[in-house]
C-alpha atoms as one frame of an Amber mdcrd trajectory, in Angstrom:
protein
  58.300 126.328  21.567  57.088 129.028  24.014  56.617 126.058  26.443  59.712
 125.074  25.975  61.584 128.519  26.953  59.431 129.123  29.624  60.452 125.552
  30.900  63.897 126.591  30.391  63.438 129.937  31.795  62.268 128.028  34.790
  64.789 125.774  35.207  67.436 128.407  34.512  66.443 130.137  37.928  65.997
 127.233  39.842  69.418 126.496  38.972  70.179 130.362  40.246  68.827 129.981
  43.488  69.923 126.803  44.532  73.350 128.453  43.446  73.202 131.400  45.760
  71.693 130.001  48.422  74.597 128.690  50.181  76.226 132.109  50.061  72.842
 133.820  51.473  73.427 131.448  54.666  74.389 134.041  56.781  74.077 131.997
  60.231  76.474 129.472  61.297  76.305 126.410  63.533  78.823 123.810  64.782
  79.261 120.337  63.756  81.805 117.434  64.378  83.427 115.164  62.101  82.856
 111.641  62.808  85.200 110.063  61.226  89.131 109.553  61.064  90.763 110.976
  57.816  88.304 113.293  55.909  89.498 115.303  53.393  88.955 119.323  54.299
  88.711 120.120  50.446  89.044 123.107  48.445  85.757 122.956  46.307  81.708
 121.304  46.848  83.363 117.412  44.742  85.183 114.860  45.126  88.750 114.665
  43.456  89.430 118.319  44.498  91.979 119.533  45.905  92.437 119.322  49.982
  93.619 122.080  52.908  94.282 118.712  55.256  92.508 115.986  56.650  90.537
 116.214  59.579  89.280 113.554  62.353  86.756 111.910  64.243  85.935 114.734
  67.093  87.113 118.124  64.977  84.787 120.683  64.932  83.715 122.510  62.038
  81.614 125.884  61.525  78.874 124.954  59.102  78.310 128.604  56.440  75.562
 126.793  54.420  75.499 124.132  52.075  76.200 122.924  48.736  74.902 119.600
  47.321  76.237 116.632  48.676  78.694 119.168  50.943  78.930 121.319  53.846
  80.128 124.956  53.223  82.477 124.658  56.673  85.394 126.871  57.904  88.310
 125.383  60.187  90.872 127.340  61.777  90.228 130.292  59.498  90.072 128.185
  56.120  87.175 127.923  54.220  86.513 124.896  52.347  83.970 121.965  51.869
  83.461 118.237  54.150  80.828 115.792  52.291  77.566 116.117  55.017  77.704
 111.944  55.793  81.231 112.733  57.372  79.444 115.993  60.000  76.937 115.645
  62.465  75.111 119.012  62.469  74.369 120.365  65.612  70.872 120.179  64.953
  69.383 123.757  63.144  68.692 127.196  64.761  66.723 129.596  66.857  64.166
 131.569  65.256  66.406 134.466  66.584  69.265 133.122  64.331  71.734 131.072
  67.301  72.993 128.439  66.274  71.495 125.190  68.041  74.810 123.659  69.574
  75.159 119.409  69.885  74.659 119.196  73.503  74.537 115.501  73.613  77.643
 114.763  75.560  76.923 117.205  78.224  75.391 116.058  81.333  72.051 118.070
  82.057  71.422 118.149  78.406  70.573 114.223  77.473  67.347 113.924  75.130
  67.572 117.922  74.627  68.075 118.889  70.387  65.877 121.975  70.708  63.942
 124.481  72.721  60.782 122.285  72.373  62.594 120.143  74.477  62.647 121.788
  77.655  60.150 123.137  79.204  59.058 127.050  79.193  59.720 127.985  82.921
  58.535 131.064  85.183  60.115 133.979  85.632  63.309 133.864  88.051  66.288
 136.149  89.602  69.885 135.023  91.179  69.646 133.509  94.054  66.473 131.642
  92.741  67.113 127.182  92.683  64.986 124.559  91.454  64.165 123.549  88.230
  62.882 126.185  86.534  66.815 127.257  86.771  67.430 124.042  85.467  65.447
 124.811  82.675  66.938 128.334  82.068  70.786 127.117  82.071  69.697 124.264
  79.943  68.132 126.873  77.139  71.607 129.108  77.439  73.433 126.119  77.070
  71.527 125.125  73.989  72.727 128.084  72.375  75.982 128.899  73.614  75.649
 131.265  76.262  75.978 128.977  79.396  79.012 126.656  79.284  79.225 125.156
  83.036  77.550 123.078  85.250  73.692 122.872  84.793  72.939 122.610  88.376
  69.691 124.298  89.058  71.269 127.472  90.733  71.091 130.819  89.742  74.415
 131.886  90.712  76.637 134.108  89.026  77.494 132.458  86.293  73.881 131.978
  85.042  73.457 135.867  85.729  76.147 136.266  83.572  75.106 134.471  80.966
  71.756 135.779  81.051  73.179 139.503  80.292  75.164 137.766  77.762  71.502
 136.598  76.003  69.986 140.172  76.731  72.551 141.989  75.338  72.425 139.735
  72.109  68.733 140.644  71.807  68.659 143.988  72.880  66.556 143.503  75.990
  67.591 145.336  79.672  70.676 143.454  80.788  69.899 143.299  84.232  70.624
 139.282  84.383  67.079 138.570  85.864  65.244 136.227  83.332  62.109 138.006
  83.895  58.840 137.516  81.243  60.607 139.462  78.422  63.344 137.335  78.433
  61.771 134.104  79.074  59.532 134.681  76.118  62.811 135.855  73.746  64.548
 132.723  75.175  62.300 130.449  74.350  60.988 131.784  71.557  57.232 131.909
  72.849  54.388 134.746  72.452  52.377 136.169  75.397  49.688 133.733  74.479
  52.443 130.500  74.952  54.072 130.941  78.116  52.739 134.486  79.551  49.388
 135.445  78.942  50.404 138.890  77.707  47.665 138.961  75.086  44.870 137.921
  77.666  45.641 140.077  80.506  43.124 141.962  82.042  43.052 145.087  80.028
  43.456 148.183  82.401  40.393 149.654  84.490  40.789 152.701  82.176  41.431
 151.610  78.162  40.414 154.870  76.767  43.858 156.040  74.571  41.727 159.392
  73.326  44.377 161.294  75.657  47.797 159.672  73.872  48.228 161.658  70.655
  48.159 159.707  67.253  51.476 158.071  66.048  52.836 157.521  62.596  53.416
 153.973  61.662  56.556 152.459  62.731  58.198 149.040  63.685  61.083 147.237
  65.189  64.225 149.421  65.414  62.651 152.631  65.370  62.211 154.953  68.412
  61.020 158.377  69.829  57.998 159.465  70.587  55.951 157.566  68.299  57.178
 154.319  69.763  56.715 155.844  73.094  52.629 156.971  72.116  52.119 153.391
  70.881  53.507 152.014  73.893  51.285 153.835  75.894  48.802 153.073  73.952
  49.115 149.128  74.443  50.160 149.570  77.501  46.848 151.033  78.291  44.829
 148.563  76.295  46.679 146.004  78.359  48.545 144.003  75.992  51.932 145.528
  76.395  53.835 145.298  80.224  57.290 146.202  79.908  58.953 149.817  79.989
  57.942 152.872  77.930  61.159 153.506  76.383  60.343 155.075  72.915  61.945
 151.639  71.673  60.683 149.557  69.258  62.279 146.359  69.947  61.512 142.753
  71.042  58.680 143.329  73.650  57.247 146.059  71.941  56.703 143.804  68.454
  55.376 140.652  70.616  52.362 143.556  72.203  51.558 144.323  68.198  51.623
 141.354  67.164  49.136 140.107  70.408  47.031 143.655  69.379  46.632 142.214
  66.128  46.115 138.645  66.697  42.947 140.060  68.939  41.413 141.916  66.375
  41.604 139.667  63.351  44.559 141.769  61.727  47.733 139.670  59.812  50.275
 139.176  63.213  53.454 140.968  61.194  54.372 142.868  64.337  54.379 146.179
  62.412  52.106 149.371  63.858  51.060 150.258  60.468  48.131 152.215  59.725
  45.311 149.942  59.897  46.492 148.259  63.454  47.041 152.172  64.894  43.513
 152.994  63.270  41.724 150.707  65.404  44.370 150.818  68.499  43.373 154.368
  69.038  39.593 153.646  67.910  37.497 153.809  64.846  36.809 157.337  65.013
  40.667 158.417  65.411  42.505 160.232  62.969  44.836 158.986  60.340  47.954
 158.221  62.017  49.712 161.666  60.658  52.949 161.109  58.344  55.964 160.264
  58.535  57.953 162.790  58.095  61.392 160.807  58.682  61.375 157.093  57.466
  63.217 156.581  60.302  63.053 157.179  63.484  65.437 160.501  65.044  67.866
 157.971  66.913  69.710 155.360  65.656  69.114 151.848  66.332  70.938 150.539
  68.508  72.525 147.764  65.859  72.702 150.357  62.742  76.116 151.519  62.039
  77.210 153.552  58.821  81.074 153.368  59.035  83.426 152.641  61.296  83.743
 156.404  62.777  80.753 155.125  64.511  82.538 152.711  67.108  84.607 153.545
  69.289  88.687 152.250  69.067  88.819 149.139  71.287  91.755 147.778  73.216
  93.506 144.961  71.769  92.056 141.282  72.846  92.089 137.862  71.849  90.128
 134.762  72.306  88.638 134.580  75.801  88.336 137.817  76.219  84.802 139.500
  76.730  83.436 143.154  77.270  83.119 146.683  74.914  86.570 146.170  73.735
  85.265 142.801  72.086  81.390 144.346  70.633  82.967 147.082  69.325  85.493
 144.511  67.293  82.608 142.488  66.037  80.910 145.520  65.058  83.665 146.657
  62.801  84.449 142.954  61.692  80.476 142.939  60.808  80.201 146.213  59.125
  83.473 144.544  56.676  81.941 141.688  55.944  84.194 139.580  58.112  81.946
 138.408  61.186  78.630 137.399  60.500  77.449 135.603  63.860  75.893 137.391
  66.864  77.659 140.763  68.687  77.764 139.728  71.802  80.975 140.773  73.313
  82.707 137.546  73.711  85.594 136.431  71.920  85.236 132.985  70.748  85.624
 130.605  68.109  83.311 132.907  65.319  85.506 136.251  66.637  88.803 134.562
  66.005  87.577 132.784  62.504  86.737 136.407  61.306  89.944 137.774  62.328
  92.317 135.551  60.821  90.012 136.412  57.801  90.602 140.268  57.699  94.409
 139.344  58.947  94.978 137.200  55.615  93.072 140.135  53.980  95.807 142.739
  54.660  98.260 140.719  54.718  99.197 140.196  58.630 100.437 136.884  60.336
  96.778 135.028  60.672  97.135 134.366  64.426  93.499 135.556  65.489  94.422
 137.927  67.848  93.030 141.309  67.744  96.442 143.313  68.158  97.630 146.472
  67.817  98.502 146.409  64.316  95.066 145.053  63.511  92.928 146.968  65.348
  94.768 149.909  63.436  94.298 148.941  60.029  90.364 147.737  60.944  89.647
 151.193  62.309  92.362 153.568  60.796  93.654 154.597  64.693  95.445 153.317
  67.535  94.381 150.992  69.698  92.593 152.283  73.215  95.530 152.123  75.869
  95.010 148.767  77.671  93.833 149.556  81.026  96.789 149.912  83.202  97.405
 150.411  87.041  94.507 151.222  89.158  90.682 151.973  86.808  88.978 152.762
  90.115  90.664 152.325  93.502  87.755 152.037  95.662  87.600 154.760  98.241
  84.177 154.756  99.661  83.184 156.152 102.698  81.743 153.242 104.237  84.442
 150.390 103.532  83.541 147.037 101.976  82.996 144.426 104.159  86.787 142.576
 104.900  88.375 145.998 103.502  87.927 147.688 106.529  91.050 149.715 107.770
  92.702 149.240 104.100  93.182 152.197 102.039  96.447 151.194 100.239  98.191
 148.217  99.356 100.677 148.087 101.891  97.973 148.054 104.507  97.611 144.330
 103.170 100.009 141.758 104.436 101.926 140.069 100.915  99.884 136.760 100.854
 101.816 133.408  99.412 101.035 131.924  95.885  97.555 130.619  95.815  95.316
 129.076  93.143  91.600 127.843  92.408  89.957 125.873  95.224  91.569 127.040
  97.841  90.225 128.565 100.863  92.562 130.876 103.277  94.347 133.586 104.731
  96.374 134.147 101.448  93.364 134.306  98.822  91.280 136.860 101.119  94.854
 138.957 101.159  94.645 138.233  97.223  90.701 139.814  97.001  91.446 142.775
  99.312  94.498 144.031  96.993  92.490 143.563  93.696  89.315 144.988  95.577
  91.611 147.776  95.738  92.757 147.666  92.330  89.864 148.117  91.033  89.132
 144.477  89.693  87.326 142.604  92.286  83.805 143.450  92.635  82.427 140.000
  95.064  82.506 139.168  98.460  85.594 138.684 100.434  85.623 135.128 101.705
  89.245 134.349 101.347  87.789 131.550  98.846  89.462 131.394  95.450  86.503
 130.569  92.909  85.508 131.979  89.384  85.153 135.361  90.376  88.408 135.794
  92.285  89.955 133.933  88.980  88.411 136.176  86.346  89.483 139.353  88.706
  93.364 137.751  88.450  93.178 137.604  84.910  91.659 141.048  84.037  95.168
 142.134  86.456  97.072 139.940  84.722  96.294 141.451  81.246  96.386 144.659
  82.725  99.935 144.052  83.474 100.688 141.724  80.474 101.203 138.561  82.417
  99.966 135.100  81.260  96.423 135.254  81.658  96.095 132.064  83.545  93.793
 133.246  86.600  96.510 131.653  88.806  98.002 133.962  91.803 101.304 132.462
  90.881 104.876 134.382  92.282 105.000 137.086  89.224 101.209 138.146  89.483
 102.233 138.210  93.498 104.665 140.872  92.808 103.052 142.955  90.014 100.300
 143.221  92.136 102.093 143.958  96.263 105.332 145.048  94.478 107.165 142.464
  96.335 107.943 138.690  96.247 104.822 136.422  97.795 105.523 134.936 101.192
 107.207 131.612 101.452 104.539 128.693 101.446 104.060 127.168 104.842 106.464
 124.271 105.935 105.407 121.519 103.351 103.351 119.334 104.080 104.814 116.005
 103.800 107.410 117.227 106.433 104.991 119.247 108.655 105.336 118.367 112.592
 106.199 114.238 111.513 104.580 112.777 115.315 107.155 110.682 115.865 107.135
 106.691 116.662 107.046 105.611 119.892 108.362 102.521 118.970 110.744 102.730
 115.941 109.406 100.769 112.602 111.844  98.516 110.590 111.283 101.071 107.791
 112.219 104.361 109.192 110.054 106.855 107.268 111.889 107.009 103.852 111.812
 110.744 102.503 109.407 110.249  99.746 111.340 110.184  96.054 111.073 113.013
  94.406 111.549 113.381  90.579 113.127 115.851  88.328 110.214 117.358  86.318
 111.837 116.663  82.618 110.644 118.669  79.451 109.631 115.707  76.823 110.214
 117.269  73.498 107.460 115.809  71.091 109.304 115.886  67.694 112.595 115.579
  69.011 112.492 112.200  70.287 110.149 112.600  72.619 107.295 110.613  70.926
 108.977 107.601  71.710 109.411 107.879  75.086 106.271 106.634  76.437 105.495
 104.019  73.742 101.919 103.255  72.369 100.090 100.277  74.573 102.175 101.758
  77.452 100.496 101.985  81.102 101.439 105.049  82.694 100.289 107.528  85.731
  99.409 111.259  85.470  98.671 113.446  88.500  97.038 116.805  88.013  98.952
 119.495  89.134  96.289 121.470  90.842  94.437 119.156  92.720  97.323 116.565
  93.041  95.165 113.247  91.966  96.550 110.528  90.232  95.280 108.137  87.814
  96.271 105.508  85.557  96.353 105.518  81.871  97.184 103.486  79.239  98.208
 105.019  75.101  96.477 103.389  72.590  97.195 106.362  69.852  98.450 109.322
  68.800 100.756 110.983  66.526 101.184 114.868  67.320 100.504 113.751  70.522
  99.124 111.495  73.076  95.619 109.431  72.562  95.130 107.967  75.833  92.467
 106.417  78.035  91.535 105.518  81.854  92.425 102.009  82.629  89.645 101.232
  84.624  86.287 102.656  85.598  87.961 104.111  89.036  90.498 105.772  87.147
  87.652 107.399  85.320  85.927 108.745  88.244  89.197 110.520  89.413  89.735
 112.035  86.067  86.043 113.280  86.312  86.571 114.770  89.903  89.389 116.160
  88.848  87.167 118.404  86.074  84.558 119.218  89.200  82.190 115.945  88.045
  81.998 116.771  84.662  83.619 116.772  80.932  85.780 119.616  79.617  87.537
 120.546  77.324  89.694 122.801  79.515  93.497 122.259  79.065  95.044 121.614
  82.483  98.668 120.825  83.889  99.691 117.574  84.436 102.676 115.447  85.281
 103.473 112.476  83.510 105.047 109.523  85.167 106.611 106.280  83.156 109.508
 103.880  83.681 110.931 105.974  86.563 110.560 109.546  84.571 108.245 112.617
  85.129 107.269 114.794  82.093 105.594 117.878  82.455 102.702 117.892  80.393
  98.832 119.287  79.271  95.391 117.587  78.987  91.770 117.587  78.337  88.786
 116.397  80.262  86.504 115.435  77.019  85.965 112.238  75.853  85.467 111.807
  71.655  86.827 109.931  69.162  87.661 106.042  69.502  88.075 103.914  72.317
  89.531 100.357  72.879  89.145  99.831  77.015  85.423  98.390  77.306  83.935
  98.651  81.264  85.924 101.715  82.309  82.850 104.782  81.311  84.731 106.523
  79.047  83.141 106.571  75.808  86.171 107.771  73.667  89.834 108.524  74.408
  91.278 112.167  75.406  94.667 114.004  74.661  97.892 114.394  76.379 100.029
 116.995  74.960 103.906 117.843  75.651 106.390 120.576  74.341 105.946 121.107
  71.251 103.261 118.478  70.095 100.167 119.718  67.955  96.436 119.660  67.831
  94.650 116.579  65.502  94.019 118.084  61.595  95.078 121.285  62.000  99.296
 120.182  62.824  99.554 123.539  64.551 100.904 123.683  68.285  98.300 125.028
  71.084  99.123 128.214  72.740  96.606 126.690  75.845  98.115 123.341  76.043
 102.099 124.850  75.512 100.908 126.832  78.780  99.416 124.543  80.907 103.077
 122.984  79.687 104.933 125.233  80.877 103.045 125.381  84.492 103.740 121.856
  85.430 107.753 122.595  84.840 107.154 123.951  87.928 105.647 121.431  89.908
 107.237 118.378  91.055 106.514 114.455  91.232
């Protein structure tokens, strides 16, 4: 009978565990569904109750698991998707980041974790090769480094180094020197750099560095800073004598301890200091204060503690963001990484605390929000000049401009292009106070992030375009009329007259295809059809195979494909970008993506899936909600004509 209870007993916490172990799942990682019509349903079984149906391509947040189900979240619902019908993204870094499914991006093929790749040497910007390869691939792997793995430490890959420092509270300086390398890829001294082995110092004596008490990661003050020394001086420890016990500091204990025989827990407890400062040394002398006399860096009490951000929203990044996660955190709300960017995890936990106190659940961080997360107003959003730059010695390509009427108003320019106009553009935001990069009158990321910081600065569409409005908030008049137009500029005219005298190319009337209001059936599925990006002006053909809330469409053939691709800079995105539809003698203004998923029906053209087409008003797959992005992007090619 005893037997039996214990067996019972047994069973009865078994049954416990496995209960509360999908709530104890406090990291998260993406997945896709991979498969058309899956119910999104409101409990772990089947013949509950549904949110919607999702489809081949949607991407999930995986919270944990339960049975036969994934614990998921989607567009700030939580709810359950049976495991055969998600393809995990493949499991996590011992640091807790999410390992991302990198198979469809180029760079990445064969790579599931960080055994994968390679540990590489130190490096800095400006470094190439593959070692940088290496690097962006790692970043990538965990969702730090989103563009093009291409072997060149530019600034994006500085950027998204500080990103990955920052998130593990190492110097963000953006040079992936040894501490970072070893963080990264998730290797001791002994693995990748021979911390451990170094040649201990000429002079190892520590009888000069008084005695610490025991401490361990996220303490500081001095005795952090007198075991630092002390490893430092025993040779095992190479980084900066900070008084911080963080990531660098644990791997030299840990290397300390794996050299004298001790258990490698990374904690300077009294047995490891005992023999670090020698066998005749003191007791390490009490603690006094469990904890060390400054904070750690990642402890907060309340929210008193943070300061008030701005108001942001997805695709935003900075303080204003941290400090947001850091009150979402400390709520229970956010329980992914603080890193300062606003992205999909951000938004998810704001729509939570939204529905929580009852505001409209659009995952933006406004100011009604931000006062009932931190009891105050909002920071004022940065307006008119932060920091007009008046140096002594002028920037190079600002010289002789101390004002913005010193700068000749430039016309409307956009990404890619390389003139007169865009180095007017730099020169004012230079000025401004949001331009920090070289003045080469080429309009890249950095000149595009710069137009968008103005642009929220001045509450303009954030669409790191130069268009007419951000022209005038910024010169405080109109921009100059575009050169004569090209298709009309200095015709050399024909000696001998052609049959065909040049016929003034057609052009069409952009029109505004309403999706639900009859617009659905104006380019019909198996139609053939052309779309030219608005941007870059190429055209390719496509043909609908699909599509409800919008367009499913593919490349007709492989050439098509490769224009599509050029048109993305070589490879997939995601990114939502204007387009201009043309069938049976019409031209709709439009909004698509660069990423193949989901089914496809045109064999021999490379593109393994289909992608979307949206128009006013249509929605998103699952989720029946329209896209702010893709209702923009709309909106843009209104403008532009055929």
């Amino acid at each position: 009978m005893m037997k039996l209870k214990r067996s019972m007993a047994f069973v009865c916490v078994l049954v416990l565990l496995f209960t509360v172990i999908p709530q104890a799942m406090a990291d998260s990682y993406m997945g896709t569904v991979n498969k058309d019509k899956v119910f999104f349903r409101t409990e772990p079984r089947t013949g509950s109750g549904y949110h919607t149906l999702l489809n081949n391509g949607d991407q999930v947040l995986i919270n944990g698991t339960s049975g036969d189900f994934y614990s998921v979240s989607v567009n700030g619902l939580d709810g359950y998707v049976m495991k055969q019908y998600v393809n995990a993204a493949g499991g996590q870094h011992s640091l807790g980041f999410a390992y991302r499914d990198v198979s469809r991006i180029k760079g990445m093929e064969g790579i599931s974790t960080m055994d994968d790749i390679p540990v590489p040497a130190p490096m800095k910007r400006g470094d190439n090769g593959e070692d940088v390869r290496r690097l962006q691939q790692a970043l990538t792997l965990i969702g730090f480094y989103n563009t093009t793995i291409d072997g060149d430490y530019g600034y994006n890959t500085q950027l998204s180094v500080k990103k990955f420092q920052q998130a593990v509270n190492l110097a963000d300086d953006g040079t992936a020197g040894e501490a970072t390398i070893r963080a990264l890829f998730d290797k001791t001294p002994a693995q990748s750099a021979p911390v451990a082995t170094a040649k201990p110092a000429v002079n190892n004596t520590v009888s000069s560095i008084p005695v610490p008490a025991p401490c361990r990661v996220g303490d500081s003050g001095d005795d952090v800073r007198y075991l630092q020394q002390a490893l430092k001086q025993k040779g095992f420890y190479n980084s900066v004598i900070d008084g911080d016990f963080g990531y660098n500091t644990e791997v030299a204990v840990k290397a300390f301890q794996q050299a004298h025989g001790l258990t490698q827990d990374g904690i300077a407890g009294e047995v490891t200091i005992r023999l670090l400062f020698g066998k005749n040394a003191a007791a390490p002398k009490a603690t006094e204060k469990p904890v060390a006399t400054q904070k750690p860096q990642n402890t907060i009490d309340s929210i008193s503690d943070i300061p008030v951000p701005g108001t942001s929203r997805k695709g935003d990044s900075g303080n204003d963001v941290r400090y947001l996660q850091q009150a979402l955190k400390l709520k229970g709300y956010y329980n992914s990484v603080i890193d300062g960017d606003y992205g999909y995890n951000t938004e998810v936990a704001v729509k939570k605390f939204q529905k929580s106190v009852g505001l409209s659940q659009d995952g933006v961080a406004g100011a009604s929000t931000i006062r009932i997360l931190f009891g105050k107003q909002p920071a004022a959003v940065i307006t008119a000049t932060p920091k007009v730059t008046a140096t002594p010695k002028p920037k190079a390509g600002m010289e002789g401009i101390s004002k913005i009427s010193d700068i000749e108003v430039p016309a409307v320019s956009e990404r890619g292009q390389r003139n007169a106009n865009v180095k007017a553009l730099q020169q004012a935001l230079t000025l401004k106070g949001f331009y920090n990069s070289t003045i080469d009158g080429y309009y890249g990321e950095e000149t595009a992030n710069a137009v968008m910081a103005f642009q929220k600065s001045k509450g303009l569409a954030r669409d790191g375009e130069a268009g007419a409005g951000t022209i005038r908030a910024l010169f405080g008049k109109s921009p100059k009329a575009t050169a004569t137009p090209k298709p009309t500029a200095t015709p050399k005219p024909t000696a001998k007259p052609t049959a065909k005298p040049t016929a003034t190319p057609k052009t069409y009337k952009t029109e505004r295809l309403d999706w639900f209001n009859g617009g659905a059936n104006k380019i019909p599925r198996g139609a053939t059809f052309q779309v030219k990006d608005v941007r870059t002006g190429k055209i390719f053909t496509v043909k609908r195979w699909a599509g409800a809330n919008h367009i499913d469409a593919e490349p007709k053939t492989a050439s098509d494909t490769a224009i599509m691709k050029a048109v993305y800079g070589g490879s997939w995105s995601w990114a939502r970008r204007p387009v201009l539809v043309k069938y049976n003698g019409h031209v709709y203004a439009g909004s698509m993506n660069g990423m193949p998923h989901g089914t496809s029906t045109i064999s021999g053209n490379n593109f393994n899936g289909h992608f979307c087409i949206h128009f006013y008003k249509s929605k998103t797959h699952g989720t029946k909600r329209v896209d702010p992005d893709h209702q923009n992007a709309e909106a843009r090619a209104m403008k532009s004509t055929w």
